[in-house]
N, CA, C and O of each residue as an XYZ file, in Angstrom:
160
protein
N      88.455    -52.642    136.481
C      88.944    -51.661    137.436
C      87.976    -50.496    137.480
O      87.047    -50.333    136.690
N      88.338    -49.603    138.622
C      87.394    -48.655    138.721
C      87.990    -47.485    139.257
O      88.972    -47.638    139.983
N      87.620    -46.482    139.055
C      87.863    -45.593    140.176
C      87.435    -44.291    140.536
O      87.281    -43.682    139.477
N      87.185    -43.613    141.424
C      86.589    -42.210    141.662
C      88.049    -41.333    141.719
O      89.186    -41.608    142.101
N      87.222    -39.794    140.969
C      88.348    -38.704    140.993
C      87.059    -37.624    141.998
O      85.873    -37.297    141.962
N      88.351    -37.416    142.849
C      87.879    -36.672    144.195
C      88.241    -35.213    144.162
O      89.367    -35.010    144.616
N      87.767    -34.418    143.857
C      88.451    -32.527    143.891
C      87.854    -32.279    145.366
O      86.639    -32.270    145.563
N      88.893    -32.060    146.486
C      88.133    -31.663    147.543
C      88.541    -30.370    147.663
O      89.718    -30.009    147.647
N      87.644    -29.706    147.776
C      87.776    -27.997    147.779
C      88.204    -27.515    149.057
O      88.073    -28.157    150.099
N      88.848    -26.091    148.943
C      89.648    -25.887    150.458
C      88.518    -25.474    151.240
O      88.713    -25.708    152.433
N      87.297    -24.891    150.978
C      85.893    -24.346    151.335
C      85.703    -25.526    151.812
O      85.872    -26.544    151.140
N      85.181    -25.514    153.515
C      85.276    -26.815    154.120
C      83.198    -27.264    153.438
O      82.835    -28.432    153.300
N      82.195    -25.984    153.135
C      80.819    -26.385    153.068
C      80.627    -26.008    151.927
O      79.611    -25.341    151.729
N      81.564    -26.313    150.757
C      81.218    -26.184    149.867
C      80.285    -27.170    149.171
O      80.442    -28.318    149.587
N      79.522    -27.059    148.393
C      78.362    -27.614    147.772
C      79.282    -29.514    147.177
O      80.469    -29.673    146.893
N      78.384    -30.378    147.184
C      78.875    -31.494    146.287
C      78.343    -31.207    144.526
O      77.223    -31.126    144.020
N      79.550    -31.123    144.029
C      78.800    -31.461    142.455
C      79.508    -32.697    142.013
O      80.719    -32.817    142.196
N      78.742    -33.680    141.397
C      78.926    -34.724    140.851
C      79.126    -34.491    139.544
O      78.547    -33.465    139.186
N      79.945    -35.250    138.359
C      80.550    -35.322    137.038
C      80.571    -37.056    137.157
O      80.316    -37.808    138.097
N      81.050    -37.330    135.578
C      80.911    -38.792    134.926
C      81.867    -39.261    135.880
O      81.184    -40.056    136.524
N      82.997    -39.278    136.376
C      84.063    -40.187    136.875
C      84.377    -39.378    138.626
O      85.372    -39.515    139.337
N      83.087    -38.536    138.895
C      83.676    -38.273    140.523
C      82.936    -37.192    140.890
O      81.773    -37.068    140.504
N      83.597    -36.208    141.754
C      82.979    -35.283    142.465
C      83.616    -34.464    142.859
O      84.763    -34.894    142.977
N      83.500    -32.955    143.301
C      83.808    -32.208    143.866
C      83.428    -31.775    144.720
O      82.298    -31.471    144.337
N      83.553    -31.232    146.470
C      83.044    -30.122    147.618
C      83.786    -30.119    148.343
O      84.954    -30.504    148.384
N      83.147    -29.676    148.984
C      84.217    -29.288    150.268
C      84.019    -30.706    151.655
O      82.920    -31.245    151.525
N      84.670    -31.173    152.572
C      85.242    -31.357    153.192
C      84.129    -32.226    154.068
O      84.365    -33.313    154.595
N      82.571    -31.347    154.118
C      81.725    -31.390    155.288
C      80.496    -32.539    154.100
O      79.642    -33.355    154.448
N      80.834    -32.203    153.018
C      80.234    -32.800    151.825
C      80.359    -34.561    151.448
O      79.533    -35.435    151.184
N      82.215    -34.504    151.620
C      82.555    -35.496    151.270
C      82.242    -36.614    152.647
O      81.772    -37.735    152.451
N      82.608    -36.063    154.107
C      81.980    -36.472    154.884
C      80.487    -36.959    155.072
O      80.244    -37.936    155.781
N      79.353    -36.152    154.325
C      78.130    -36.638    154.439
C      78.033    -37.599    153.320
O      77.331    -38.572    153.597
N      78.591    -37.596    152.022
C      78.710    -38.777    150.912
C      79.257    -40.360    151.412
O      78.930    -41.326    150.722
N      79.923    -40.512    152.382
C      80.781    -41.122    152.822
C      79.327    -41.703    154.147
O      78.923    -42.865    154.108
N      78.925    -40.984    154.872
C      77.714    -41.850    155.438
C      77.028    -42.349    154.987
O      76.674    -43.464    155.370
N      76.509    -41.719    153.925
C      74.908    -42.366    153.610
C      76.003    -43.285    152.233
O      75.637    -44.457    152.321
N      76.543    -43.239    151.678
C      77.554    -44.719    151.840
C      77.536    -45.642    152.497
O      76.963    -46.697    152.229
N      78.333    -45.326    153.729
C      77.941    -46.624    154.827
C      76.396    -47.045    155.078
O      76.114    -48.217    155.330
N      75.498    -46.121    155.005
C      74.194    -46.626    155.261
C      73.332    -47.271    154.614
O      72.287    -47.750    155.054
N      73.884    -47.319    153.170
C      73.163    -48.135    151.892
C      73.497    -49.140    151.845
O      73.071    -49.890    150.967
């Protein structure tokens, strides 16, 4: 099993910081993680 822990911050451009099991930013962040996702 696997899984990601997601902190999405209420700051929609807040910065991405990555940790061992996930990530934290804001909104505009998780959106750009989520493309270049699809694009790999």
């Amino acid at each position: 099993a696997s899984f990601i822990h997601l902190e999405l911050d209420a700051r929609p451009d807040a910065p991405m910081r990555r940790w061992r099991f996930g990530f934290s930013g804001g909104r505009n962040a998780l959106i750009a993680e989520l493309h270049a996702m699809r694009a790999a």
